[in-house]
N, C-alpha and C positions, 0 to 999 in steps of 0.2 A: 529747461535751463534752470539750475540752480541760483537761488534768490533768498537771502537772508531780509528783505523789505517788508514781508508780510509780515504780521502776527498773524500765530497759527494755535489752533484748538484741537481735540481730542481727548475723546475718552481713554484713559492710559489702563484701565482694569479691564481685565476678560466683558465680553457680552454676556451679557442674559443676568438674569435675576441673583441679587445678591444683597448683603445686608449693606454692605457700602461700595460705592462706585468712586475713580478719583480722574478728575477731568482736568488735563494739564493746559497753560496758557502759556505761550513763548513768542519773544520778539519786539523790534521798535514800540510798538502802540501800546505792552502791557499796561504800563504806569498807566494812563489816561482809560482804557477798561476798568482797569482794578478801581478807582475813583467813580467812576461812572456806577456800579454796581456796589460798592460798599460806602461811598462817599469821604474814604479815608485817601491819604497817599500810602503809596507801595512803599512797604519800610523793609530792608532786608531780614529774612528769617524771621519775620512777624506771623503769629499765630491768631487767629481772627474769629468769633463765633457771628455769623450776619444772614438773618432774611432776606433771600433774596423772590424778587415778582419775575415769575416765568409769565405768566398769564393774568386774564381778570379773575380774581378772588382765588388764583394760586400762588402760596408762598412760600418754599424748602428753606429749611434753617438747616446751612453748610457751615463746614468751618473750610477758609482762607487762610492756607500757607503762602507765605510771600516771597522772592529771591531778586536781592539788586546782582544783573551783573557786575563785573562777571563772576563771581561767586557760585552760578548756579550750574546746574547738568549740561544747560545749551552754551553758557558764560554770557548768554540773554538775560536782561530783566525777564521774572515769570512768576507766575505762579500759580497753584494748587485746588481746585475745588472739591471737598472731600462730599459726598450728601447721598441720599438713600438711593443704595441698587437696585429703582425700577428702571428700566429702559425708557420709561415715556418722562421720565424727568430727565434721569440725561439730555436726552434726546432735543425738552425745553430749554435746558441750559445752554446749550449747545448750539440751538438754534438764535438764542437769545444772543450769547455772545457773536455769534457771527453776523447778526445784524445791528450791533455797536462794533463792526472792525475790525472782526477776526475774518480766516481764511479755514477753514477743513485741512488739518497736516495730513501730508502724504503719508505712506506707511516710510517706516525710518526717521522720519524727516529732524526729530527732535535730536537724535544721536547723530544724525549727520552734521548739524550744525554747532553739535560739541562737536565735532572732528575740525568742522571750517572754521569752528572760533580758536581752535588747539587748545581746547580741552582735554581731547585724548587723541593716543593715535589710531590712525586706521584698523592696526594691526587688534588694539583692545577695543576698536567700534564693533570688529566683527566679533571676536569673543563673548561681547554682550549677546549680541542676537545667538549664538550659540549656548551660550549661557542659559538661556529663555527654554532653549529649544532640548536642550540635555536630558537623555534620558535612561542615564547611570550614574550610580554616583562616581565611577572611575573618571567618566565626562567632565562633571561636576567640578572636581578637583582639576583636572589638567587645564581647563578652562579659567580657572581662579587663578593657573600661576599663568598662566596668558595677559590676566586680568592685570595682576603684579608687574608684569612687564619681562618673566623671564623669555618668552621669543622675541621680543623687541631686543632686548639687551645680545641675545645671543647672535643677532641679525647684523645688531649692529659691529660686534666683535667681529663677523665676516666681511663686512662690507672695510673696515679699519684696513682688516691684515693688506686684503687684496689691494687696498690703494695705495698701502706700501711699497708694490710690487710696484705697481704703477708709477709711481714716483721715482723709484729707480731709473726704471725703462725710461720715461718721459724727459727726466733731464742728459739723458744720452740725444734725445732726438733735438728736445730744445736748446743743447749747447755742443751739438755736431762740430762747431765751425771753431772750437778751443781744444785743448788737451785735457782732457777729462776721460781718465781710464776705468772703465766700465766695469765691472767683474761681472761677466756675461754666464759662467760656472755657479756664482751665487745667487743670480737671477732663478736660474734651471731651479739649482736646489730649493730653495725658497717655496716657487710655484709648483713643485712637486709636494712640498710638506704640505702646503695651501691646501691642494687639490686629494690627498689623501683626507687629510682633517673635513674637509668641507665631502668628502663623499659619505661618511661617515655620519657629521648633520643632517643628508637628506637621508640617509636612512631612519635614523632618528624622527624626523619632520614624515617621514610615511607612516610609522609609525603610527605619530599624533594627528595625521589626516584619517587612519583606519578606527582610530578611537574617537575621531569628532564627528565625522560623515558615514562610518561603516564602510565596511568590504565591499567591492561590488565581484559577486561570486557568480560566474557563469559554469553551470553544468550542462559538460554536452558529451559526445563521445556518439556512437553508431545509431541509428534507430531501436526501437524499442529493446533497450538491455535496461528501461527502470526509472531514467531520468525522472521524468513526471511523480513516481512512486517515491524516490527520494526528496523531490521537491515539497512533496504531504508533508514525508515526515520529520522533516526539518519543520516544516511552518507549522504543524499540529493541527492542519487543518487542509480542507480537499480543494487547493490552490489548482494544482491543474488537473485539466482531463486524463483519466488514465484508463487506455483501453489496448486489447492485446494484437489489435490493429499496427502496422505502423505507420509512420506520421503523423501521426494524431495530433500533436505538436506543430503549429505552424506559426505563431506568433510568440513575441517574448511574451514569458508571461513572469511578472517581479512581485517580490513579495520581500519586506523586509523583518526583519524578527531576530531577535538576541538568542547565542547560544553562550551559554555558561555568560560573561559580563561582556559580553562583545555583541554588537549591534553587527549584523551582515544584513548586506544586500543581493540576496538572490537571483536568479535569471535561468529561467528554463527554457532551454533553445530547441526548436527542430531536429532531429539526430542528424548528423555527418554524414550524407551516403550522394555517389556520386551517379547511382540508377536508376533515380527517378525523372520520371520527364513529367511529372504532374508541375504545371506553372507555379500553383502556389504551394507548394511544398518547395520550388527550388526557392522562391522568396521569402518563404522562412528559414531557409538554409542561410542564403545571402544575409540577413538579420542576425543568424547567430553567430555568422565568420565575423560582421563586424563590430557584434559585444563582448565576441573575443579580443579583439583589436583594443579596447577601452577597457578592458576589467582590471582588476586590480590579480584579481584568484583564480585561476581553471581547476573546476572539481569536474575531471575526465573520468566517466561511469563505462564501463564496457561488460562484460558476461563471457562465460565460456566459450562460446560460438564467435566471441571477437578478439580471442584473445591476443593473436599479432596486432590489433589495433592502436595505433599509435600515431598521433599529430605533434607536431613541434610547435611552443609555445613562445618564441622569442619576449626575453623580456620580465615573462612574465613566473610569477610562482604556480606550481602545480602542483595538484594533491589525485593520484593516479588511484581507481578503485577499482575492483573489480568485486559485480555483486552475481544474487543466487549461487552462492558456494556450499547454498544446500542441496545442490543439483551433481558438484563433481569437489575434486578436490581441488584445490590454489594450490600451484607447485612451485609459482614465481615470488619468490620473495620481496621485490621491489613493489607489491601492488597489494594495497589494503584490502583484504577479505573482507566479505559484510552479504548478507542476506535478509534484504527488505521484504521477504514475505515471514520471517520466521524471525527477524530482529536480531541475529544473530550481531554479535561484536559492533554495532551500532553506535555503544556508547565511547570504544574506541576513533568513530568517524568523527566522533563533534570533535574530540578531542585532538586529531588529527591536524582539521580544519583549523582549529587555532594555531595550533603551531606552523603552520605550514605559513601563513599568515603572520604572524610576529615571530617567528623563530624560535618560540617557548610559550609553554602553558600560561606562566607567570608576566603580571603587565610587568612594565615599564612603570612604577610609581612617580619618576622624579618626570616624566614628558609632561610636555606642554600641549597646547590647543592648538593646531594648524589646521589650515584649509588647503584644497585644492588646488586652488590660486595661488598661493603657496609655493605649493610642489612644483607646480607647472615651470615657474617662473629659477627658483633653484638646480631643476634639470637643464633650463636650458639657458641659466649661464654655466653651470657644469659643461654645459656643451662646449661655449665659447672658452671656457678651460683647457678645454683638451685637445681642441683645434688650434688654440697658441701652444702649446705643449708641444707638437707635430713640426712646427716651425721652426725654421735656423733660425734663431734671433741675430745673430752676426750678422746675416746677408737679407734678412727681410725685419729691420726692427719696427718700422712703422707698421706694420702690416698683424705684427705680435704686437704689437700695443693697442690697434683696434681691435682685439679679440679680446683684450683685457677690459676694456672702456663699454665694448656692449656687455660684456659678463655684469662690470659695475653697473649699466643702466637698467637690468635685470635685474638686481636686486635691490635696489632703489627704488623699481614698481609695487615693490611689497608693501614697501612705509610710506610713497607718496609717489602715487600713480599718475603720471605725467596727461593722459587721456581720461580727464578727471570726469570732463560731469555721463560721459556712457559708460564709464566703469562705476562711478560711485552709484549713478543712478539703477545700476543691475546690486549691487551689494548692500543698499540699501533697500531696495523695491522685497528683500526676502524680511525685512524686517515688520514688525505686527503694527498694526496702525496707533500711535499713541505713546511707543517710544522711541 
């Protein structure tokens, strides 16, 4: 259960040895710690040099930065202990304050309680922990204008238009019982424009989920045409078994790694083949149909001997290869040539892979930071879009107004999650202990 009552401690610097460590204090009780341990009061954005006694005849001299709410990161009174990066003084400090009154903060716990005090919104809680965790500078930036507030802002312009609509429809239902001529052609029009513009955003918002979490890439395609061998040489390293057996392949096996500025999330699956009666090879099969079902990318690898080979990917983007074509000639123009024994046009595949992936080699400079959560929640008020769209509104208005209303409550989970403390407690729980 989420609780703003305790004061809460933590080390907010990385672990392990360093020339300085910075140990945060937040909540009801700081005033009365801070006093207790420097024998001052807590004065807002006071800067402090003070001895403090961990133990008998041990004393660290830290400096004490101070914060009156709500002025501060949590909008809690808090404050700062900066002192040398051994682990076994922290550790004293640490212990020190939790036995005048503090509690051990959860991981997150500090930015959660800027989000419960409305400090920031949810939308820039998670951008921080993204922020933390970035590891491009392309990230970096998309992340900062998250930070700004441009997906908040852009969120919010959607959520505006659509309850316009809304507002239309709804005073038709709410004043049924007067003459009040509807223009039910304007409605149409409107939620057409809506639902073009906002398909548009989530493509947009995929976009900025594939540039803050990476691609999640599944290669699969027949048994042994290379999978595993392409999986090497993506990752520059001997990620999976590769042997000239087939099946060899029975579990996922993931590996993530950047090609050119793009973080991908790899997945090398079992091959595709429906003749096997080895158990555990059909359950590595059953594994890879269902990371096909979740991926973002299918990188389909096939060879000579498979060349009619062909699966349908509903949904999803595909990038079709075919390798060893140092063995015969490629006569099908639709499927990438490439030979992972001999390297041949390889450096064409990376480059393939992106585009396939974003639509062009070149980022998106002006995207922002999105998540998952996100996406999920924008497809499926999109959905509840297009199922009032299907609708006579003349003869079923109520019925197109509740498709409209869960659309609206869908996008509302993004900035303020109605199923608050097992959603905030899973998006905060990814966050690093201390901030």
């Amino acid at each position: 259960m989420i609780s703003l009552e305790d004061t809460i401690v933590a080390c907010s610097s990385p672990p392990g040895i360093g020339a300085i460590s910075c140990i945060r204090v937040s909540g009801p009780g700081s005033r009365e710690i801070y006093t207790k341990i420097t024998s001052r009061k807590l004065v807002h954005f006071n800067v402090i040099v003070k001895e403090i006694t961990l133990a008998v005849d041990i004393e660290e001299k830290c400096v004490l930065t101070s914060y009156e709410g709500p002025n501060s990161y949590t909008g809690e009174d808090s404050f700062e202990i900066s002192c040398h990066g051994n682990p076994l003084i922290v550790d004293l400090i640490i212990d020190n304050l939790i036995s005048i009154g503090c509690r051990l903060a959860e991981p997150g716990e500090f930015t959660m309680r800027s989000f419960l005090n409305s400090k920031i919104g949810l939308v820039e809680a998670e951008a921080i922990s993204d922020l933390i965790h970035a590891e491009t500078l392309e990230k970096v930036r998309a992340v900062g204008r998250s930070l700004k507030g441009e997906f908040t802002t852009e969120i919010d312009k959607i959520i505006l238009d659509l309850r316009k609509i809304r507002t239309l429809v709804e005073s038709d239902i709410d004043f049924n019982d007067q003459e009040i001529n509807i223009d039910f052609s304007r409605i149409k029009r409107d939620l057409e424009t809506f639902s073009t513009l906002f398909l548009s955003f989530i493509s947009t918002t995929e976009e900025a989920v594939y540039l803050n979490e990476g691609i999640n890439t599944v290669i699969t395609g027949p048994t042994n045409v290379g999978k595993s061998t392409l999986m090497n040489y993506l990752s520059k390293n001997e990620t999976s078994i590769v042997s000239e057996k087939s099946g060899t392949t029975r579990d996922l096996v993931s590996k993530s790694f950047k090609i050119g500025k793009h973080v991908f999330n790899f997945y090398d699956t079992a091959g595709i083949t429906t003749k096997s009666s080895d158990p555990i090879e059909r359950k590595g099969i059953s594994m890879a149909e269902k990371a096909l079902l979740e991926c973002d990318l299918v990188l389909e690898l096939i060879d000579g001997e498979n060349i009619n080979y062909k699966k349908d990917y509903p949904g999803k983007r595909v990038l079709r290869v075919i390798n060893k074509i140092d063995t015969f000639e490629n006569k099908n123009a639709e499927l990438l040539g490439v030979s992972l024994k001999t390297k041949a046009n390889l450096e064409n595949l990376e480059r393939e892979l992106i585009k396939t992936a974003f639509g062009s080699t070149k980022l998106n400079v002006g995207v922002f930071s999105a998540r998952s959560r996100h996406l999920r929640l924008l497809r499926e008020c999109y959905t509840e879009i297009e199922a009032a769209k299907n609708i006579n509104i003349e003869s079923y208005i109520e019925l197109f107004a509740e498709h409209l209303k869960l659309g609206s409550l869908k996008l509302g989970q993004i900035k303020d999650p109605y199923s608050s403390d097992d959603l905030l407690g899973d998006i905060f729980a990814n966050f690093c202990i201390g901030k």
